[in-house]
MARMARVO-219814 format. One record per residue (C-alpha): residue in one letter; residue number from 1; x, y, z. Coordinates in Angstrom, 1 decimal. Example, Ala and Ser with C-alpha at 12.3 -4.5 7.8 and 13.67 -1.06 7.14 Angstrom:
<pts>
PT r k x y z
PT A 1 12.3 -4.5 7.8
PT S 2 13.7 -1.1 7.1
</pts>
This chain:
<pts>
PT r k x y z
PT X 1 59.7 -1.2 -81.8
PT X 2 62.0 1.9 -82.5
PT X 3 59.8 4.9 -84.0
PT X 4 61.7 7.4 -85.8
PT X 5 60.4 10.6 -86.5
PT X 6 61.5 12.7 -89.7
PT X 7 60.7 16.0 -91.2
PT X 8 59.6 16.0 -94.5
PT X 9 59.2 19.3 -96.6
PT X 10 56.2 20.0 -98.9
PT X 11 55.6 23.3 -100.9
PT X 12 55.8 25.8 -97.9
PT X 13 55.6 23.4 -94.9
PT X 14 57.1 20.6 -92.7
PT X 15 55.2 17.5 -91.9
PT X 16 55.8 15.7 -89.1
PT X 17 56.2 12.0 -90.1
PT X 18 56.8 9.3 -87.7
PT X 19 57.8 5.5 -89.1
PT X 20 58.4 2.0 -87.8
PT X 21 58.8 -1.3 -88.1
PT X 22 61.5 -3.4 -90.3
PT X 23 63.2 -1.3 -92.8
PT X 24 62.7 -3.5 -95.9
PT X 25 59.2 -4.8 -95.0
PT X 26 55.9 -3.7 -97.2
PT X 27 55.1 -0.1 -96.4
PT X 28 51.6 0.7 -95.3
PT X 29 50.8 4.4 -94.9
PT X 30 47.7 5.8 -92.1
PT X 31 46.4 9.0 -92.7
PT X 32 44.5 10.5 -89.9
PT X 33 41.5 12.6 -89.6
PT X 34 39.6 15.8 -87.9
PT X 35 40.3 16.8 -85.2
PT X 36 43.0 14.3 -84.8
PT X 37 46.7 13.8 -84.9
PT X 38 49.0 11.1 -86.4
PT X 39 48.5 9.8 -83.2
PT X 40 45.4 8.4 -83.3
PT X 41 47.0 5.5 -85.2
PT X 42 49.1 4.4 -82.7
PT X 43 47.1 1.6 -81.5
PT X 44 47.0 0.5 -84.8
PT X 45 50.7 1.1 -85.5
PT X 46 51.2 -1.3 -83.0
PT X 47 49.2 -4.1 -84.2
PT X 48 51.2 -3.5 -87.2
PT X 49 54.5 -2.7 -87.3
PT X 50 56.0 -6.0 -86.1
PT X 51 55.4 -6.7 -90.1
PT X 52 55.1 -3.9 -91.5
PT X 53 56.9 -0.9 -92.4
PT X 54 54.1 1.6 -90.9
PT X 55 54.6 5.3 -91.6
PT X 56 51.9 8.0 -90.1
PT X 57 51.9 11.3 -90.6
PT X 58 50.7 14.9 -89.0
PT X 59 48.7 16.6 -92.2
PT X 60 49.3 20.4 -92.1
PT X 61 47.9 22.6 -89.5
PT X 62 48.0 19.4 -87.0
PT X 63 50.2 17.9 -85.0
PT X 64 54.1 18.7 -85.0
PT X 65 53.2 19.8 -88.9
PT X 66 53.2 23.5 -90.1
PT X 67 49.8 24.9 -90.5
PT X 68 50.4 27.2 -93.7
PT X 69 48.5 30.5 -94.2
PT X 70 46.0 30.7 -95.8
PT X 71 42.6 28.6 -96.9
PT X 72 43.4 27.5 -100.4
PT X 73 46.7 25.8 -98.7
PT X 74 44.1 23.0 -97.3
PT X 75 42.9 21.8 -100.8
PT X 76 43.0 18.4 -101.6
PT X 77 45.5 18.7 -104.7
PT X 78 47.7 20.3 -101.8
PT X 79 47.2 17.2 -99.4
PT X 80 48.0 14.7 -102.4
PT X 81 50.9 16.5 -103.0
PT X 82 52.0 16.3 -99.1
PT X 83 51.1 12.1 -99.4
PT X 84 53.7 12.1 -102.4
PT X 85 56.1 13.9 -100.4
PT X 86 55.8 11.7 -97.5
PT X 87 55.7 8.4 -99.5
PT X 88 58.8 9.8 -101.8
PT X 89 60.5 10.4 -98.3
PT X 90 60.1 7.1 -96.4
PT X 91 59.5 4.6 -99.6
PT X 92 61.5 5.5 -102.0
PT X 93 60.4 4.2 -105.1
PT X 94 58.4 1.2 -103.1
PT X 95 54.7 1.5 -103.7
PT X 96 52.7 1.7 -100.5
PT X 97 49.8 0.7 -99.1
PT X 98 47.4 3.4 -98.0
PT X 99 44.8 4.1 -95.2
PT X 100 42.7 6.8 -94.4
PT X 101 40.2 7.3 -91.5
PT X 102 37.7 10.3 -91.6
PT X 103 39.4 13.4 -93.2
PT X 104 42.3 11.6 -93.9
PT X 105 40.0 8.8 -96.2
PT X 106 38.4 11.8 -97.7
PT X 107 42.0 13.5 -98.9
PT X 108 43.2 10.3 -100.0
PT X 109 40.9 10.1 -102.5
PT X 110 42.2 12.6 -104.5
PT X 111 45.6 10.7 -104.5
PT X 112 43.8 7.2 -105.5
PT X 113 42.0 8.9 -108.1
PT X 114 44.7 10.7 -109.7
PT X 115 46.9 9.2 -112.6
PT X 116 50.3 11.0 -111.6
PT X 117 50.0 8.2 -108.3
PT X 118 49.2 4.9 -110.2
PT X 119 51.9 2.4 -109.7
PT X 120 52.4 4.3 -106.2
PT X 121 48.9 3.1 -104.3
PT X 122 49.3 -1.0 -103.9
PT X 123 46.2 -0.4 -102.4
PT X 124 43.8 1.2 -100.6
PT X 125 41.4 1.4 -97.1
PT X 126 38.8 4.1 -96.1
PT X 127 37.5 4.0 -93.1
PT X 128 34.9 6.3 -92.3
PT X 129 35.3 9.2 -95.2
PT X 130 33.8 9.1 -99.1
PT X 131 34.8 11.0 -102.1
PT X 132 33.7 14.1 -102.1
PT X 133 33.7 13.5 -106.2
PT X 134 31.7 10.8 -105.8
PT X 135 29.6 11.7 -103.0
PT X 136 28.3 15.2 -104.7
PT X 137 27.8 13.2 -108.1
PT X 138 25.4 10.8 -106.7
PT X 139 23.6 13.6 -105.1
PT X 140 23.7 15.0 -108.0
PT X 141 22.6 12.1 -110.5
PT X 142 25.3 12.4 -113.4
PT X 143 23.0 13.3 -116.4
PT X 144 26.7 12.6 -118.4
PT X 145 26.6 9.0 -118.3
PT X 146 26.4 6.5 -121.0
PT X 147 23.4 4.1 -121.1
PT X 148 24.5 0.9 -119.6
PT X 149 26.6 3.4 -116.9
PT X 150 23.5 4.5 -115.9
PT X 151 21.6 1.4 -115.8
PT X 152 24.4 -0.5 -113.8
PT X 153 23.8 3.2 -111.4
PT X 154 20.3 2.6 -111.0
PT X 155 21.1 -0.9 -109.8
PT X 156 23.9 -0.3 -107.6
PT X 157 21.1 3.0 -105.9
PT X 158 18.7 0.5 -105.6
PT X 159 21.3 -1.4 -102.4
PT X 160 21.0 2.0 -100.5
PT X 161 18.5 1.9 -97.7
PT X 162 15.3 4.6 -98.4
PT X 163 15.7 8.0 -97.1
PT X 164 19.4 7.4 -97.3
PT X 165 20.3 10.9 -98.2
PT X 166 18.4 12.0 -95.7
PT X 167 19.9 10.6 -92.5
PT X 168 23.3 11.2 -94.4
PT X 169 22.4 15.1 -94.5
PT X 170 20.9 14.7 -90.6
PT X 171 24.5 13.0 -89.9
PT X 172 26.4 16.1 -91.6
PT X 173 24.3 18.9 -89.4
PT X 174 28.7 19.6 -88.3
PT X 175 29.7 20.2 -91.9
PT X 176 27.2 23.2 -92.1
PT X 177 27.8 24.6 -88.6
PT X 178 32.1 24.8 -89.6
PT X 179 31.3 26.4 -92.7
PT X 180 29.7 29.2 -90.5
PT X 181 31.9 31.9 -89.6
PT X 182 34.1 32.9 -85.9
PT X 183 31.4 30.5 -84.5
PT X 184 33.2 27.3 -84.4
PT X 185 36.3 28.7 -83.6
PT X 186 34.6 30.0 -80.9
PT X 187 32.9 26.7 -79.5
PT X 188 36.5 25.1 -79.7
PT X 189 37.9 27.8 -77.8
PT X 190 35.3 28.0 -75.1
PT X 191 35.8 24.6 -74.2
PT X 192 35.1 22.2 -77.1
PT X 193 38.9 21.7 -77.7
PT X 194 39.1 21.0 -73.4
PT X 195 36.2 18.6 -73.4
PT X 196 37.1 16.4 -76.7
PT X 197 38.3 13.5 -74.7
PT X 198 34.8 13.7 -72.5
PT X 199 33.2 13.9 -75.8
PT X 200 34.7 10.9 -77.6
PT X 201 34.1 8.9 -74.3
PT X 202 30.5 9.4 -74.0
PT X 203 29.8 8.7 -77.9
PT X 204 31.9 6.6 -78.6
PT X 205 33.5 4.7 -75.4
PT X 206 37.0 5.2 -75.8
PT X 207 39.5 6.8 -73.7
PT X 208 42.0 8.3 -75.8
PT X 209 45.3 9.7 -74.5
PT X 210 45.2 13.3 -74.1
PT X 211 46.6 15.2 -77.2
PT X 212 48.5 18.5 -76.3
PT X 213 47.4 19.7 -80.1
PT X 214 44.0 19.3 -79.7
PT X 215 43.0 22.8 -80.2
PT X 216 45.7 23.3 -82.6
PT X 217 43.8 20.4 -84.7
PT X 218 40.6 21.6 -84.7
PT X 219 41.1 25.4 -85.2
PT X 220 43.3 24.8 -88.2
PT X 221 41.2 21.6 -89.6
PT X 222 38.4 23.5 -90.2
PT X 223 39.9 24.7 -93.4
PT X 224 39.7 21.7 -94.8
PT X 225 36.4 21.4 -94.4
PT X 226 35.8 25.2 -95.9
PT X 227 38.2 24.9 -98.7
PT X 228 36.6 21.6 -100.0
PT X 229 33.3 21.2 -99.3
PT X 230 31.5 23.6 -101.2
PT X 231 33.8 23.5 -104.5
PT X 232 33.0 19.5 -104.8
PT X 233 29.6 19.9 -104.2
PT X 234 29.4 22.5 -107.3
PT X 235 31.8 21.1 -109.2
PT X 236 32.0 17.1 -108.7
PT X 237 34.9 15.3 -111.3
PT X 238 34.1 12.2 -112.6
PT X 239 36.9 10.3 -110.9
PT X 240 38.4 6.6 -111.2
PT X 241 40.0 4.7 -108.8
PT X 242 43.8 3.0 -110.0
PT X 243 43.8 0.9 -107.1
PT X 244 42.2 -1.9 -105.2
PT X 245 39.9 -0.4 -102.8
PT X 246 38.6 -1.9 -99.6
PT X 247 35.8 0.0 -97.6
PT X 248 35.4 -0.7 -93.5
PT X 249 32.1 0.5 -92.8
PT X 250 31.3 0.9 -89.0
PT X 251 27.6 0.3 -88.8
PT X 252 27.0 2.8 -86.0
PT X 253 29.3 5.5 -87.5
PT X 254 27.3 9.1 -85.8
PT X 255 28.9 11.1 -89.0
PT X 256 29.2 8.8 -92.4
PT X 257 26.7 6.8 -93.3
PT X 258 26.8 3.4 -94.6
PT X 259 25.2 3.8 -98.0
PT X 260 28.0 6.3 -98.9
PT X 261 29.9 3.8 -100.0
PT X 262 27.6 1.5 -101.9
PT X 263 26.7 1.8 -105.6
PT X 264 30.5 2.8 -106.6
PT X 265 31.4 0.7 -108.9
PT X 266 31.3 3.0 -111.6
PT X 267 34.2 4.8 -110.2
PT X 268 36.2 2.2 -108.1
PT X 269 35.6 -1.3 -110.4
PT X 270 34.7 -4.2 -108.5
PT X 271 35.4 -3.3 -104.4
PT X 272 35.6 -4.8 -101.1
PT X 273 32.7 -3.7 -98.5
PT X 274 33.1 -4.9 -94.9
PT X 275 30.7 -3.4 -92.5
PT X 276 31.3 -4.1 -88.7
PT X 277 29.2 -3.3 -85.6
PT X 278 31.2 -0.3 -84.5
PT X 279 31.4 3.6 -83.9
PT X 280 33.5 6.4 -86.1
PT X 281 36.5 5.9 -84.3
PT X 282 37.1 2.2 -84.1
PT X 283 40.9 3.1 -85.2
PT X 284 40.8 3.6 -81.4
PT X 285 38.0 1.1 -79.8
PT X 286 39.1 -2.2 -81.8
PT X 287 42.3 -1.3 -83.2
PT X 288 42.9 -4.9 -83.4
PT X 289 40.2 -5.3 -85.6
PT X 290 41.3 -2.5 -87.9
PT X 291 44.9 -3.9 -88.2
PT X 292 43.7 -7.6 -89.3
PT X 293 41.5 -6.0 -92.0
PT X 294 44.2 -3.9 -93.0
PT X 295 46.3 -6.7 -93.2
PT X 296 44.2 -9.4 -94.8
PT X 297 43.7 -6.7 -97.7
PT X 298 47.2 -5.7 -97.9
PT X 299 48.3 -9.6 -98.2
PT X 300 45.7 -9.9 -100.6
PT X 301 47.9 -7.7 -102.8
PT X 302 51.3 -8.1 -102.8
PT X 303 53.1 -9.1 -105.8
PT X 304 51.5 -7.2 -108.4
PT X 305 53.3 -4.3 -107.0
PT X 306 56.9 -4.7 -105.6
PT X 307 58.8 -3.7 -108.7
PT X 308 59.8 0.1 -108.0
PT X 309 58.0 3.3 -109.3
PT X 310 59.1 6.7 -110.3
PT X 311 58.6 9.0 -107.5
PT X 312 55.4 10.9 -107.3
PT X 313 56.2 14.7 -108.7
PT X 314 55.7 17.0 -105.7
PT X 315 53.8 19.5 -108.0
PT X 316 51.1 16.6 -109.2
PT X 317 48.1 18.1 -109.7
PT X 318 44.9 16.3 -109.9
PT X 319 43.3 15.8 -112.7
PT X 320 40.3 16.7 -113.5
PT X 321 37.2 14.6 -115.0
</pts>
């Protein structure tokens, strides 16, 4: 299948965008994580693009993409507005199907959740990456709900295994150690960016082609990380989802646990939950896998959302609970 690759602007950089597969077929868009490229997708892309119109792209600072200056240039208002620009680029005013893995589930929140997209998102898949939003709020414990709200929470807490929070903070022990300073840029330099492959092949048993970026990835991805984090955890939004929403929940994920995504329906409506015996990056181990759950969602909702959309405005902002 022929793979084109455009150049799509956004506020003061260039993504990278590379797209496949028939030209009128249902759009599906991948968003990729930390430390990765666009290219992680590719076994997936090809799974898919037979049927699909399958469009992947470099988020700034990895990649072929510009890495803009600056840490405020990584928050997630800015990466929703980079998803509007790629979807106004290579759908038009088709909505699209969207799915995130790690980092790139996390950003996509922010586009599922904000009104400025509804119509846009036919649906939606995370893989391996919450809400910030949510997440911090049910750290938190939302003192602003209504009754029944909080009822129907207690309920929904009561799925998550005990001491849930706990092994969710042991899993994040890497989201405190990038918020320190030089240090990580340091381990990454030293070797960290050199041994990635090694790494991903011990933990997780996959043999992923080398990507000449690598370093590029992680030095600049750790903005996202720093320009995030902390903000959502202070400041959660109470955020609703317009879209269906399916989570695939690898059961032996080292970094996101499984209970992060029970107990949402608050926030998301009634969801889809499939957990599979599997490591964080199954996009890469069972690709196959990942594609027919993709798919059988994405089938699941066609119809409801063929007519075309207005654009997304490239200045969206989210908005705020």
């Amino acid at each position: 299948m022929i793979r084109d690759t455009l150049s799509v602007p956004t506020g003061e950089v260039r993504l990278a965008v590379y797209v496949s597969g028939p030209r009128d077929a249902t759009p599906i868009v991948l968003v990729h994580g930390y430390p990765d490229s666009a290219a992680v997708w590719e076994p997936v892309r090809a799974q898919l693009d037979t049927r699909y119109r399958v469009i992947a792209y470099d988020v700034r600072g990895a990649g072929a993409s510009d890495a803009p200056a600056g840490r405020d240039a990584y928050r997630l208002d800015k990466l929703a507005a980079d998803l509007a620009a790629v979807a106004n680029a290579t759908c038009g005013e088709r909505p699209f199907h969207l799915v995130g893995h790690d980092w790139g589930s996390i950003q996509c929140w922010e586009a599922v959740t904000d009104p400025a997209f509804v119509g846009r998102i036919a649906s939606y898949t995370s893989i391996s990456g919450p809400s910030l939003d949510h997440a911090s709020l049910g750290l938190r414990g939302d003192q602003q709900a209504d009754p029944r709200a909080q009822a129907a929470e207690r309920l929904n807490y009561r799925q998550r295994p005990a001491g849930g929070s706990i092994r969710q903070t042991l899993k994040s022990w890497y989201i405190f150690f990038f918020h320190l300073p030089w240090l990580p840029e340091l381990v990454w330099r030293l070797g960290g960016a050199r041994m990635w492959p090694l790494w991903l092949r011990m933990t997780e048993r996959v043999r992923p082609q080398r990507d000449p970026s690598q370093m590029r990835n992680a030095l600049n991805g750790l903005n996202l990380y720093r320009a995030n984090f902390v903000d959502k955890l202070l400041h959660p939004r109470s955020r609703h989802a317009h879209a269906p929403v399916q989570f695939i929940v690898p059961l032996r994920d080292r970094y996101v646990g499984p209970a992060l995504s029970l107990g949402l329906e608050r926030w998301l409506g009634p969801y889809e939950r499939h957990e599979i015996d599997a490591g964080h990056w199954v996009v890469l181990r069972e690709p196959v896998r990942i594609a027919a759950g993709i798919e059988r969602f994405v089938e699941r909702h066609l119809g409801d959302h063929d007519a075309p959309v207005s654009p997304v405005p490239l200045n969206a902002r989210a908005a705020g609970g």
